[in-house]
Wavefront OBJ file of the C-alpha trace (Angstrom):
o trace
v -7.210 -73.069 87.649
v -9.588 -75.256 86.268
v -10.119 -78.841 85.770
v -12.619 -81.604 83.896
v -15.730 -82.517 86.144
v -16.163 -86.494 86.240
v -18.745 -88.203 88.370
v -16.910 -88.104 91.702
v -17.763 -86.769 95.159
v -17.113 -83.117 95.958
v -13.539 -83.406 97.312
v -11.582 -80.896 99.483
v -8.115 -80.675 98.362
v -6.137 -81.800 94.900
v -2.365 -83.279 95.006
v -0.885 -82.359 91.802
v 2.881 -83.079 92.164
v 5.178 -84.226 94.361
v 8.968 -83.727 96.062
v 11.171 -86.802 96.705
v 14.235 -87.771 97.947
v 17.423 -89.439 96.090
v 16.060 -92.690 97.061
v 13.204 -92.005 95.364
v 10.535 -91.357 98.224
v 8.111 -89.006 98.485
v 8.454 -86.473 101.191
v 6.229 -83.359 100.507
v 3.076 -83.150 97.804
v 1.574 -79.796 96.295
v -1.566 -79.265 97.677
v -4.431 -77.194 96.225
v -7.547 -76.095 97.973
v -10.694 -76.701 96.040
v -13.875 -74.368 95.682
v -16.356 -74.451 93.289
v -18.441 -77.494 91.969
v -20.423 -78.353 89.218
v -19.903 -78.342 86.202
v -16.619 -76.941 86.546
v -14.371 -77.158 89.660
v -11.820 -74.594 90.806
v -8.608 -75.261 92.464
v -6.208 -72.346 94.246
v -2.595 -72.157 94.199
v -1.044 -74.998 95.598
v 1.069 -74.879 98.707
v 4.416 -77.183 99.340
v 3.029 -79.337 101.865
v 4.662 -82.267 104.503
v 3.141 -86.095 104.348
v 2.601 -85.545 107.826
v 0.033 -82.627 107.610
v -1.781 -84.465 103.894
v -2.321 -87.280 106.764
v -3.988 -85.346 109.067
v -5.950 -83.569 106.598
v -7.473 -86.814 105.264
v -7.584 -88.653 108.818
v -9.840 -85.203 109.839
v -11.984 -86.146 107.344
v -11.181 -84.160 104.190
v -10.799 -86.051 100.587
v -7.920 -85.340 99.124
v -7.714 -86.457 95.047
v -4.831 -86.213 92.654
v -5.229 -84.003 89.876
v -3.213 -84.148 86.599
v -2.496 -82.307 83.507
v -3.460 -83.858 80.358
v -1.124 -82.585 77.971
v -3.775 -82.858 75.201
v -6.633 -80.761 76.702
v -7.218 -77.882 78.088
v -8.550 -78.640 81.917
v -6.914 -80.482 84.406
v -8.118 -84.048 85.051
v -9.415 -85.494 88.631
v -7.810 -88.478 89.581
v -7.860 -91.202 91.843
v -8.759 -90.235 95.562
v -5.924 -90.452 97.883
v -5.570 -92.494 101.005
v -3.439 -93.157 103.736
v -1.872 -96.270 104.813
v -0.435 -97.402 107.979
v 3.184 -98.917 106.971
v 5.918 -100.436 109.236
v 7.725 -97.113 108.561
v 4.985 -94.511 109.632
v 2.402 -93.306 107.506
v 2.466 -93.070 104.041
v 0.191 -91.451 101.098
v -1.208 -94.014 97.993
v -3.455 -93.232 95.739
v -6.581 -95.273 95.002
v -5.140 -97.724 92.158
v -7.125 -98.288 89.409
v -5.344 -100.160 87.221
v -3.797 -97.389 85.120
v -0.307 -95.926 85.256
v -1.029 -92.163 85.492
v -3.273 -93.002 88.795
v -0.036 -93.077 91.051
v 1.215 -90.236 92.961
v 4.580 -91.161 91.862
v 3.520 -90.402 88.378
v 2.679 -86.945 88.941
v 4.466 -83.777 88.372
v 7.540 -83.966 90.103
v 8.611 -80.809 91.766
v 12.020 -81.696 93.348
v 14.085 -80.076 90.363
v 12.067 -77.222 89.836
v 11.633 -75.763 94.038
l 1 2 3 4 5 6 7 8 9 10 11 12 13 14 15 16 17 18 19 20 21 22 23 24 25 26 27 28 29 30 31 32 33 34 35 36 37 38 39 40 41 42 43 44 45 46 47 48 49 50 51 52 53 54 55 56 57 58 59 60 61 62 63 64 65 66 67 68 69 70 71 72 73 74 75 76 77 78 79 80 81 82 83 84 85 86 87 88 89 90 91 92 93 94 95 96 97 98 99 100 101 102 103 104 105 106 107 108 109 110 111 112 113 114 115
């Protein structure tokens, strides 16, 4: 897979859909390991994995970005970086807001239905 190369830091993994509950809340993300660079940056097959382990990933140090499908183009596009915040619930995923609606991790591809 392929995506768009945008001025960003060389990242480490991609999220590029999720899995959530009936309420609505998102328990498990599809990650994707990253290789490659400039100009073009290559992503492997993503792997169902736990909030718990994204966490750890990011909290080791790795950047972790979202990565969505355009629809109208032909790579996939690098989103915001995601983060993780410390809520009154545990530790949650959020993705770096930018004032757009796409850069949300609850606006990307949503797996439940499909796995």
């Amino acid at each position: 897979m392929f995506c768009s190369f945008k001025k960003i830091k060389f990242m480490n993994y991609f999220v590029s859909g999720v899995w959530k509950t009936t309420q609505g809340v998102v328990t498990h993300v599809m990650l994707h390991l990253v290789s490659g660079g400039h100009p073009v940056i290559n992503f492997m097959p993503g792997e169902k994995a736990t909030l718990a382990s994204v966490c750890r990933l990011i909290e080791l140090g790795h950047t972790v970005n979202c990565v969505m499908w355009p629809y109208t183009g032909k790579l996939w596009d690098v989103g915001p970086q995601v983060t993780v915040i410390n809520g009154l619930n545990g530790d949650f995923l959020r993705s770096v807001a930018d004032n757009t609606i796409k850069d949300n991790l609850d606006n990307l591809i949503n797996y439940t239905a499909l796995f």
